[in-house]
C-alpha positions as CSV (number, residue, x, y, z in Angstrom):
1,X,0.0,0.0,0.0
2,X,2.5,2.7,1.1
3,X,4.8,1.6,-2.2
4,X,1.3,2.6,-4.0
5,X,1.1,6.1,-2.7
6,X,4.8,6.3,-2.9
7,X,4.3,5.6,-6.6
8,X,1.5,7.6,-7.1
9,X,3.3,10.8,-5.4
10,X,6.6,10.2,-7.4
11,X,4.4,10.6,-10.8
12,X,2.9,13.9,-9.5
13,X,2.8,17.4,-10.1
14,X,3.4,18.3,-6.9
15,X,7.1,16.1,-6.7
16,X,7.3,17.7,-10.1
17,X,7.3,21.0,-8.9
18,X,9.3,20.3,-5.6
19,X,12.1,18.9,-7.1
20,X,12.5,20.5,-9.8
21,X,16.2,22.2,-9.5
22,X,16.3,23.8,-12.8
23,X,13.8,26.9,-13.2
24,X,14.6,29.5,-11.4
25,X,10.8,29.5,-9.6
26,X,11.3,26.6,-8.0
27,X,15.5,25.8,-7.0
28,X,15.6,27.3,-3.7
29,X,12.0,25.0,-2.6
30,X,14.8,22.1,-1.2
31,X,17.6,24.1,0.2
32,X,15.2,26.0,1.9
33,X,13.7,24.0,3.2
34,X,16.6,21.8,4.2
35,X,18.1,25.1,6.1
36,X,14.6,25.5,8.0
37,X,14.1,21.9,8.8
38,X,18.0,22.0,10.5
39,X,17.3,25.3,12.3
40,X,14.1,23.9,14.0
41,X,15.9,20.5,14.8
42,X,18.4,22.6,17.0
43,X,15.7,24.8,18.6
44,X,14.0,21.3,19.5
45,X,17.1,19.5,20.3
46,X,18.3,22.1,22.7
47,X,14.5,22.9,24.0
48,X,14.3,19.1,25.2
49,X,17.7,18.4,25.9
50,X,16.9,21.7,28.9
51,X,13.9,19.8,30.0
52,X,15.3,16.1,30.2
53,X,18.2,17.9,31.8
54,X,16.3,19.4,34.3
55,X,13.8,16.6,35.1
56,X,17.2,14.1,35.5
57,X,18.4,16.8,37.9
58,X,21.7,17.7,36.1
59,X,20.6,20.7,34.7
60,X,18.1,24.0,35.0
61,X,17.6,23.8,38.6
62,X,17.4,27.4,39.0
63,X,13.8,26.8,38.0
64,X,10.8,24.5,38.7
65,X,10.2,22.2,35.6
66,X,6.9,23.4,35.7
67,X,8.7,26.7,34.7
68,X,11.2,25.6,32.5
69,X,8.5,23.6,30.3
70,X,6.1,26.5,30.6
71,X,8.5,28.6,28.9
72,X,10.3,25.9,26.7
73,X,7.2,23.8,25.3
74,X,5.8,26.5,23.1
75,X,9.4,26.6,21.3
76,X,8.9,22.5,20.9
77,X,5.8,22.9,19.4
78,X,6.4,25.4,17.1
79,X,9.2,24.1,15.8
80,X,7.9,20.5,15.5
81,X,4.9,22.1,13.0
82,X,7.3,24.2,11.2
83,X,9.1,20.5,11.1
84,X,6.2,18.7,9.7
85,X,6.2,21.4,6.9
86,X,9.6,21.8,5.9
87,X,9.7,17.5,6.4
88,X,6.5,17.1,4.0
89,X,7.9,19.1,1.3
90,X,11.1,17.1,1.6
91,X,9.3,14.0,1.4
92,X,7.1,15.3,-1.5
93,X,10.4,16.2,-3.2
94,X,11.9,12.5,-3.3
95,X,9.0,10.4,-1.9
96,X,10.7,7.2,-3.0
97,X,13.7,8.2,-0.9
98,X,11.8,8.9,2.1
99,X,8.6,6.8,2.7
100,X,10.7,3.5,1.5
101,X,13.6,4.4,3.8
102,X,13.8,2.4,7.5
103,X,16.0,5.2,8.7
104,X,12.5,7.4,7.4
105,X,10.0,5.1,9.1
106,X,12.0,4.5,12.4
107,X,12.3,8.0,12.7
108,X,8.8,9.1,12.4
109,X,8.0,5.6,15.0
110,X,10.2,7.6,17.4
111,X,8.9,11.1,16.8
112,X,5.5,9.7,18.1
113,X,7.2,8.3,21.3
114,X,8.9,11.2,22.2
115,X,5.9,13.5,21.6
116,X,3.6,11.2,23.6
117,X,6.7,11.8,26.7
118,X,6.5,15.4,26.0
119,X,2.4,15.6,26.4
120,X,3.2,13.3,29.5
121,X,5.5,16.4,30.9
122,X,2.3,19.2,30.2
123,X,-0.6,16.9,31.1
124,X,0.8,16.5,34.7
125,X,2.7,19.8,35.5
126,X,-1.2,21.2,34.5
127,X,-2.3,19.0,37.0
128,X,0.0,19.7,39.5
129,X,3.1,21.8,39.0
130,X,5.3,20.3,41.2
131,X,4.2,16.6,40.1
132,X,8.0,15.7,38.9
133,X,9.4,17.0,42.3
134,X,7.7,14.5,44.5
135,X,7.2,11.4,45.9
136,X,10.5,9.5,45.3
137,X,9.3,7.2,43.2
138,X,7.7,9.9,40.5
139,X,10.9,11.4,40.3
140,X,12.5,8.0,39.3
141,X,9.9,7.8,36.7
142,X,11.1,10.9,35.7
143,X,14.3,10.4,35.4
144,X,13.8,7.1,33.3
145,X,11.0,8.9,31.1
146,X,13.7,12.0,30.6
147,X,16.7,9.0,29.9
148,X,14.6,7.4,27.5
149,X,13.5,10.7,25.7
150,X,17.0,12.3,25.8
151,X,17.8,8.9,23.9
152,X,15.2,9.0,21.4
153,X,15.7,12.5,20.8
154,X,19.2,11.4,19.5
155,X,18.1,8.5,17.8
156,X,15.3,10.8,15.7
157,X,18.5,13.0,14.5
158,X,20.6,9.6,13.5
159,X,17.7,7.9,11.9
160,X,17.1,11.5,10.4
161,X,20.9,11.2,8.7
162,X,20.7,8.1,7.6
163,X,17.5,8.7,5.4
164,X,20.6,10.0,3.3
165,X,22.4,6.9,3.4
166,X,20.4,4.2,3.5
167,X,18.1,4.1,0.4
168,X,16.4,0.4,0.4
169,X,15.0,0.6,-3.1
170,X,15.5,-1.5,-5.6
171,X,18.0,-0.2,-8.5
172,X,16.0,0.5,-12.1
């Protein structure tokens, strides 16, 4: 099914368009892009890196982590949509290249964990702001939730680089 669409996009006007590094309307769509997309992987990278930090205790304890989210979560999530832009226009640029790709699909597998973690942080400091800070055994949680995001967080940027190179489809 997904080697279907994948097909379908490839043979569109849209990948046409997108790809298309020889008229001058349309070169800069991909490097653009490209410079966006890395931008906004920083401003996350360093946004969540700040929180996991703080919630494992080595970092940011100048502030609550109710604070430190409050202020660093809006940065996530605007840069995670600006992501999903400047990622679907790659992706609509060289479908083949990306929705075939394991390093693609692991990613994206990833990206859903990590944001799930991240609504897991909001959804309990609204509840109660000092929900990471005690009992003992939340802020063990914690610190495994944060371990195990700070580790998917790298894993999304690896799997990310190798959508470059590894490309799993067959040669024509």
């Amino acid at each position: 099914m997904l080697e279907g669409f994948t097909a379908w996009l490839e043979q569109s006007d849209l990948t046409a368009t997108f790809s298309d590094t020889t008229r001058t309307a349309t070169w800069l769509i991909i490097p653009t892009s490209q410079s966006i997309h890395l931008v906004c992987v920083a401003v996350v990278m360093i946004s969540v890196a700040i929180i996991n930090f703080r919630l494992l205790g080595i970092a940011g304890n100048r502030q609550s982590f109710a604070q430190l989210t409050a202020h660093l979560m809006p940065w996530v999530w605007t840069a995670l949509i600006v992501l999903a832009i400047t990622g679907t226009i790659q992706t609509i640029a060289e479908p083949g290249r990306e929705l075939l790709n394991i390093g693609f699909r692991s990613k994206m597998v990833m990206i859903a964990i990590t944001v799930a973690i991240m609504m897991v942080y909001e959804s309990t400091i609204k509840k109660d702001p000092r929900y990471w800070d005690h009992p003992a055994k939340r802020r063990r949680f914690g610190r495994i939730l944060a371990a195990v995001s700070l580790v998917l967080w790298l894993g999304i940027v690896v799997a990310g680089r190798l959508i470059a190179y590894v490309d799993t489809r067959p040669e024509i």
